[in-house]
Backbone bond lengths (Angstrom), bond angles and torsions (degrees), N, CA, C in turn:
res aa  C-N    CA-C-N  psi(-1)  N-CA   C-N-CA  omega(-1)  CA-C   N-CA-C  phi
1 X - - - 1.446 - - 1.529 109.04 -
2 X 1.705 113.71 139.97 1.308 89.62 -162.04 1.747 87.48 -128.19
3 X 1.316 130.56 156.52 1.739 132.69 179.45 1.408 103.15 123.96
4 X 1.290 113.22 -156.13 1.457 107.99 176.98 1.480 90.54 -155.80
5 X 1.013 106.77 112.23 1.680 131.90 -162.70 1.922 84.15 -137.03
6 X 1.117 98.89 118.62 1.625 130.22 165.54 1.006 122.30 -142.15
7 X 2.114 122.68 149.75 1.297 116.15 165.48 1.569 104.69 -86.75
8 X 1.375 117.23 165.27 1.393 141.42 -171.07 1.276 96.09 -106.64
9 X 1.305 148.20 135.16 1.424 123.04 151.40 1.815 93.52 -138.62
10 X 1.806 99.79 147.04 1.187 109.73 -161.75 1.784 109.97 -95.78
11 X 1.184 127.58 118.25 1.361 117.30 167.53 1.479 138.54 -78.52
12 X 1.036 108.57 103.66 1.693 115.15 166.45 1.196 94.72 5.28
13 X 1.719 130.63 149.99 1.336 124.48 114.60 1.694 84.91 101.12
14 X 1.006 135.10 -56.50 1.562 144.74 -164.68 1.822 81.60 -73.51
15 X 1.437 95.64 126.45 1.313 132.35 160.05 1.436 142.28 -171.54
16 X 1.707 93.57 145.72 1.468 109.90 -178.18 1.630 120.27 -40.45
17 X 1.608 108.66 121.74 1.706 105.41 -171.31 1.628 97.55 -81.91
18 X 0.805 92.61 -57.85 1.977 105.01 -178.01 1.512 119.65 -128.71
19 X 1.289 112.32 159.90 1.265 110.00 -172.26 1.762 109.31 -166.80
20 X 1.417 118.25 162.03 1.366 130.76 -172.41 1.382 124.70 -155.88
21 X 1.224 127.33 104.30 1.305 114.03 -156.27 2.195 100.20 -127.88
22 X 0.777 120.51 142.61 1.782 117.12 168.81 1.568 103.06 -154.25
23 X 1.091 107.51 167.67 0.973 127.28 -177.12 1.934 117.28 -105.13
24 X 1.242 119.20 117.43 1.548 99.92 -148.26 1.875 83.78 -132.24
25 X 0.952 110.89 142.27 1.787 125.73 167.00 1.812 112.45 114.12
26 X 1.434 115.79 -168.75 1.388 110.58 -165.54 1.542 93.29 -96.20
27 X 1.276 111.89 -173.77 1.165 117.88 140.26 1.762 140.12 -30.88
28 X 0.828 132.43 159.46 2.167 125.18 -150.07 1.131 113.56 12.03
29 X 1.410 124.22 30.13 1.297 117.62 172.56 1.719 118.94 -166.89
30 X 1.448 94.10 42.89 1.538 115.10 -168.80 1.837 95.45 -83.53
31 X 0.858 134.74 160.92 1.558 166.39 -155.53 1.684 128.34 -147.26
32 X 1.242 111.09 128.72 1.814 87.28 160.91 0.953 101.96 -122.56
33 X 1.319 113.24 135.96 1.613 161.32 160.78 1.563 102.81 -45.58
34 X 1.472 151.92 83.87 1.284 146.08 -178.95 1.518 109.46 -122.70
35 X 1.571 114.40 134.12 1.722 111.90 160.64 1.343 94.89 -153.24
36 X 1.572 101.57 -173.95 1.481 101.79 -171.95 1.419 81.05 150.70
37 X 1.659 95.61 -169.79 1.549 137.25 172.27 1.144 126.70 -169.96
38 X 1.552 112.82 158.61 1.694 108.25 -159.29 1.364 85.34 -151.98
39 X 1.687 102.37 -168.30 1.558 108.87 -174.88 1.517 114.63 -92.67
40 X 1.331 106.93 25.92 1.651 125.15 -172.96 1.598 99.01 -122.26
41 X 1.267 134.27 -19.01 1.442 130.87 -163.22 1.658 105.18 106.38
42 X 1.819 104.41 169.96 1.500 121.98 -166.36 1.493 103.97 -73.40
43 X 1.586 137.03 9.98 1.314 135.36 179.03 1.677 105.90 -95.82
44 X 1.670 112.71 139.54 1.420 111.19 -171.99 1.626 107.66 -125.39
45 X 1.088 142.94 153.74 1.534 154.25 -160.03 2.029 87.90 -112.04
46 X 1.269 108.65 151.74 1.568 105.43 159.67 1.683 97.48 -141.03
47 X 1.484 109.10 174.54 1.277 123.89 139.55 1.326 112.54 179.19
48 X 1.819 108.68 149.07 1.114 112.06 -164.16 1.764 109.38 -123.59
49 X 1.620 96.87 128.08 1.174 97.95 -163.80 1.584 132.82 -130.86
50 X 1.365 132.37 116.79 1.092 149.79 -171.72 1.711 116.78 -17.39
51 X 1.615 127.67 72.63 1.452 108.86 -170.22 1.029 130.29 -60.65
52 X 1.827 133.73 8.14 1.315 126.66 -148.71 2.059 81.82 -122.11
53 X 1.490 99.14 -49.55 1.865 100.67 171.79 1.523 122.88 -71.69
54 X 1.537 103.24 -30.19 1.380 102.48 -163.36 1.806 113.02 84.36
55 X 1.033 127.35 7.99 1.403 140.33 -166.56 2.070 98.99 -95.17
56 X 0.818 98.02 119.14 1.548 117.68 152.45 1.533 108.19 -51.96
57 X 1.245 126.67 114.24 1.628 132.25 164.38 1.236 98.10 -82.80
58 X 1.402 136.43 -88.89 1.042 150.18 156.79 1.487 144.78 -109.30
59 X 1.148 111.89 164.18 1.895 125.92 173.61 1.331 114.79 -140.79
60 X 1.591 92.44 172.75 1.446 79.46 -162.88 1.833 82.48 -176.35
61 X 1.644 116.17 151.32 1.452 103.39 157.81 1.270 111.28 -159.78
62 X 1.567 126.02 149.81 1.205 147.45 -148.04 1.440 115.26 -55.49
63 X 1.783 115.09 -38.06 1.490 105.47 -177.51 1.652 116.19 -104.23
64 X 1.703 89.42 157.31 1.636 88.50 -175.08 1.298 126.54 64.09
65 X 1.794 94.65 48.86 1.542 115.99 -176.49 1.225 104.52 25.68
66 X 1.416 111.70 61.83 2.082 118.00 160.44 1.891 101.32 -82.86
67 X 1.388 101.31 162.64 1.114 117.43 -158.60 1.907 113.86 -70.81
68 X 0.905 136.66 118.84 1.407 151.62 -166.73 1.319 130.40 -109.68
69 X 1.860 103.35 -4.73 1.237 133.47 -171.12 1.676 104.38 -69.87
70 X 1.196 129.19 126.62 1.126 112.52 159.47 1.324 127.73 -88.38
71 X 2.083 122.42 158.07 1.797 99.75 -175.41 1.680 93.47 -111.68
72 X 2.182 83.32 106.23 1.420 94.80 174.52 1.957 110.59 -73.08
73 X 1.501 113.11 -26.04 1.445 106.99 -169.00 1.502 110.61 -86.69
74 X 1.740 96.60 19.22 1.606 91.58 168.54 0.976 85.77 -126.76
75 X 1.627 161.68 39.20 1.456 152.78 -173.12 1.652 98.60 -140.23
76 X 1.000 124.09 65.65 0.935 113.67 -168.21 1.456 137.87 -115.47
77 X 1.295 110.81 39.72 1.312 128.76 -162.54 1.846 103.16 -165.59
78 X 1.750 104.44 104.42 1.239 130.03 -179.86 1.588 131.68 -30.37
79 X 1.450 76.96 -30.19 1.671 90.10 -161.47 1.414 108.92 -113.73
80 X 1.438 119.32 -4.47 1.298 119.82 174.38 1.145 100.58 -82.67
81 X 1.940 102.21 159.05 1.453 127.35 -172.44 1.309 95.99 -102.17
82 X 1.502 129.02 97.24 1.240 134.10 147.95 1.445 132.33 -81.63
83 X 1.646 88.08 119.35 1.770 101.31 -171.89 1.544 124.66 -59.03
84 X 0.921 112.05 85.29 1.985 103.35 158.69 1.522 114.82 -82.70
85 X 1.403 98.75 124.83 1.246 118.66 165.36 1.427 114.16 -91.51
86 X 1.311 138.51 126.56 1.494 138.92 170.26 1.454 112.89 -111.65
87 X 1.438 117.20 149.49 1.357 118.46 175.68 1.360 111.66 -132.74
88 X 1.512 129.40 162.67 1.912 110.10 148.46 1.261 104.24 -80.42
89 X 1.473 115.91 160.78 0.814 110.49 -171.63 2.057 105.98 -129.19
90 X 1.328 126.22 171.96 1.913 106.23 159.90 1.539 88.28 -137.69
91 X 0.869 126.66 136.62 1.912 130.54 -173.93 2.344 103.62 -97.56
92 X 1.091 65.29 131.78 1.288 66.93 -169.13 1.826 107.54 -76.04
93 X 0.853 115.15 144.12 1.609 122.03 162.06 1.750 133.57 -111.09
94 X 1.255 123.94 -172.26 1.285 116.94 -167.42 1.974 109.14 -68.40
95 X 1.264 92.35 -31.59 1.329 107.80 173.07 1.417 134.30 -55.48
96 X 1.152 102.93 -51.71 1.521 133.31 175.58 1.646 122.28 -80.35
97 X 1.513 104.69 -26.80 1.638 112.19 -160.32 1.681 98.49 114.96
98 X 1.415 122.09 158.59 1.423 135.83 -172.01 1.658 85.59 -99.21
99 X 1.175 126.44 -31.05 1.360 107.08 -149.17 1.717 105.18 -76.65
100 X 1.533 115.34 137.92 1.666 95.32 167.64 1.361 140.38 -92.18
101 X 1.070 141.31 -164.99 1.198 135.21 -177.66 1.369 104.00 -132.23
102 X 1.557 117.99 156.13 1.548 139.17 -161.07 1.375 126.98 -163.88
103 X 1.308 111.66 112.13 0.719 133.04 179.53 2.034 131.14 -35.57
104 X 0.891 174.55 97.94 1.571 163.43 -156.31 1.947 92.69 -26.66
105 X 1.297 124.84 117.90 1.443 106.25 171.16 1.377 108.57 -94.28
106 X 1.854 93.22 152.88 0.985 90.86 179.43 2.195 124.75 -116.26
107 X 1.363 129.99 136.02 1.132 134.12 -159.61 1.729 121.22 -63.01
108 X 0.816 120.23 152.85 1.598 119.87 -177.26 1.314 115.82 -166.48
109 X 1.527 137.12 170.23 1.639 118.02 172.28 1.140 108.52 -115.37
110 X 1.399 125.29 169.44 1.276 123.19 152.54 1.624 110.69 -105.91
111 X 1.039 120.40 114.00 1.983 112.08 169.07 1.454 97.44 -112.50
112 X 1.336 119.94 157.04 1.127 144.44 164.86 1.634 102.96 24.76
113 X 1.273 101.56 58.87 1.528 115.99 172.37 1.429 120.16 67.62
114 X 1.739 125.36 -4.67 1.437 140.11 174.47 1.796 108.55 -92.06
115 X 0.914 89.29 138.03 1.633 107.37 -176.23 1.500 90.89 -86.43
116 X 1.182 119.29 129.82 1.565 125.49 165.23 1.731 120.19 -110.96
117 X 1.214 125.18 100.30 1.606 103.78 170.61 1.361 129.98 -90.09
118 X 1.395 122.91 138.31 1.233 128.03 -175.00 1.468 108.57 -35.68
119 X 1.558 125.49 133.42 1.841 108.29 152.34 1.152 109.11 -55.16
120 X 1.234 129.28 165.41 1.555 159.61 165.65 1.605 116.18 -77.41
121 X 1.506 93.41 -55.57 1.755 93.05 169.65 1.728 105.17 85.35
122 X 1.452 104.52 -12.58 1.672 109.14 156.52 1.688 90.19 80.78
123 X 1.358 123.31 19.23 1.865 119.05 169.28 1.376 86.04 -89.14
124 X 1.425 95.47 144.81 1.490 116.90 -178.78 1.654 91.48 -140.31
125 X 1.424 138.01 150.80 1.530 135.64 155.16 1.940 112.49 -114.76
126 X 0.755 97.91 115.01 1.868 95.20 -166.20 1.258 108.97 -120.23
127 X 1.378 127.03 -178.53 1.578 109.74 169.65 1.991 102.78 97.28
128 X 1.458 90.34 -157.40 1.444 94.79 -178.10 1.665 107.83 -42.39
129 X 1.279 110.68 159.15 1.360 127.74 174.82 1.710 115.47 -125.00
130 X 1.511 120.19 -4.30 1.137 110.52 156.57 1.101 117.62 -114.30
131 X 1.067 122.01 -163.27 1.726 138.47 -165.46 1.498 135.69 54.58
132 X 1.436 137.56 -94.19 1.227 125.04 178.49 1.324 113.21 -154.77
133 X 0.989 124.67 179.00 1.625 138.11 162.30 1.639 118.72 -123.57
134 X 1.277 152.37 146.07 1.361 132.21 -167.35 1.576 96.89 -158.98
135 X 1.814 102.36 89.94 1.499 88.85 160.07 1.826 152.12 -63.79
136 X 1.044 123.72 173.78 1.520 114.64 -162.42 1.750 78.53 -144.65
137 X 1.703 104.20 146.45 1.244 102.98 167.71 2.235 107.51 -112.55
138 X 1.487 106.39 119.03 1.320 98.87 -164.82 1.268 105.58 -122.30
139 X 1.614 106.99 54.35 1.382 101.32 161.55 1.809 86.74 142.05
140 X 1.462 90.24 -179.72 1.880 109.03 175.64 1.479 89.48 -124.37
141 X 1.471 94.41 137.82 1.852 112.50 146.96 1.566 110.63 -49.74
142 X 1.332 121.58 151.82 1.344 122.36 150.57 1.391 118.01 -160.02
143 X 0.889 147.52 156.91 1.811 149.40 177.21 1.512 100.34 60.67
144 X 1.321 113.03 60.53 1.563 125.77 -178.57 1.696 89.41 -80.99
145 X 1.804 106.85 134.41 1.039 96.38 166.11 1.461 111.15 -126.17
146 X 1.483 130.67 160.75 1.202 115.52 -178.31 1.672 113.22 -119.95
147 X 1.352 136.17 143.56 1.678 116.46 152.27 1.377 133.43 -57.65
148 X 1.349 107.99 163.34 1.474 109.33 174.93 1.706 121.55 -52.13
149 X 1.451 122.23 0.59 1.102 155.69 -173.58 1.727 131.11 -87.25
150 X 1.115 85.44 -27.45 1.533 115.38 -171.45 1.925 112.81 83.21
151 X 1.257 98.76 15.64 1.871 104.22 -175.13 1.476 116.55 -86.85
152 X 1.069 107.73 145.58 1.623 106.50 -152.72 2.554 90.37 -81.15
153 X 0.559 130.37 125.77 1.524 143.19 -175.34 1.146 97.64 -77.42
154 X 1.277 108.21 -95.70 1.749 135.42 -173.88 1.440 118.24 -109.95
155 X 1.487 113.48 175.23 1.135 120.70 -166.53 1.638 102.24 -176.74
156 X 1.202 109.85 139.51 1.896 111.47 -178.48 2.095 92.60 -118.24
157 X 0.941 109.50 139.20 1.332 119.45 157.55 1.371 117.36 -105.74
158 X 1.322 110.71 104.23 1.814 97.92 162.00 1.104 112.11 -114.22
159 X 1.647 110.30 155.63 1.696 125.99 -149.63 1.505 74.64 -154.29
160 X 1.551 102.12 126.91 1.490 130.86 156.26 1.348 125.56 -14.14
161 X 0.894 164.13 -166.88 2.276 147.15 159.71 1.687 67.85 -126.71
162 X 1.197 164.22 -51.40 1.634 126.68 -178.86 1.691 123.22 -53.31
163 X 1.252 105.65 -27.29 1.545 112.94 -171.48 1.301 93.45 -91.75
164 X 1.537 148.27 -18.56 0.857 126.29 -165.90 1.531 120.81 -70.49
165 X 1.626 96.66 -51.00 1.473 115.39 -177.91 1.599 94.19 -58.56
166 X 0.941 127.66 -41.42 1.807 115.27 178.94 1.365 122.04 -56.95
167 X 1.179 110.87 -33.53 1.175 117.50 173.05 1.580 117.01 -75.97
168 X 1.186 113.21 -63.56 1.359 107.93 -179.08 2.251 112.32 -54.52
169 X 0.943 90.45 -21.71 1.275 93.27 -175.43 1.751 110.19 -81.15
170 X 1.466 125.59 -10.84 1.398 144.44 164.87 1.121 84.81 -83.81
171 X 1.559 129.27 -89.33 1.408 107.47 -169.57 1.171 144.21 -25.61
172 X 1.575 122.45 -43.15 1.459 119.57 159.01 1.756 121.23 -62.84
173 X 1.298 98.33 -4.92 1.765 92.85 -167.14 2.041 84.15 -70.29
């Protein structure tokens, strides 16, 4: 068998510390631009993938002149939000095992040739590391307002007058 055809497999818990990704060249010959580091080392995994099929266009990853090419003649529509997923990555060798290792990836878009990353929104979860998290839904958004900025301003929460007293009454527990 001849290429280098490997599985990737992603580890729990292993994640990207920082990261930088753009999109750099003209037209048929655009590139992505990726660095960073993770808890695997400064090498990163990509792939970019079709949100309406679910189809992989392309991948590609940073070490050992891996492929960086982007597939513009499958991207072909300006205004769509095409998903890149990025990971760190450690490539496995004959030594080690073929198989590689990967980091938790993380999501981003490409539109009209700009890499966009999600805000963060400044949630962090810290602290214990086992057990669970368990959302509750306590209410609807409504009269969301935004700035000329795209920044979220305001926001109204309304919560049921049955859920309320439940709630406030957890709260004092």
């Amino acid at each position: 068998m001849s290429g280098d055809l490997r599985l990737t497999f992603a580890e729990l818990g292993k994640q990207l510390s920082s990261w930088s990704a753009s999109v750099v060249g003209a037209a048929g010959s655009r590139t992505l631009s990726l660095s960073g580091s993770s808890d695997l080392g400064s090498d990163l995994g990509w792939k970019v993938v079709d949100p309406v099929t679910f189809t992989v266009l392309g991948s590609g990853r940073t070490s050992a002149g891996g492929n960086m090419v982007l597939p513009e003649s499958l991207m072909t529509s300006a205004t769509t939000d095409y998903d890149l997923y990025v990971w760190g990555q450690e490539d496995g060798s004959a030594t080690v095992g073929l198989t590689n290792r990967a980091t938790e990836p993380v999501k981003m878009t490409i539109t009209g040739w700009k890499v966009q990353v999600p805000p963060s929104y400044g949630i962090e979860v810290t602290g214990t590391t086992m057990g669970g998290l368990k959302a509750y839904k306590i209410g609807d958004y409504t009269d969301i307002v935004f700035d000329h900025t795209g920044a979220l301003r305001s926001v109204k929460l309304e919560t049921p007058a049955g859920l309320v007293s439940a709630l406030l009454a957890a709260a004092g527990v």
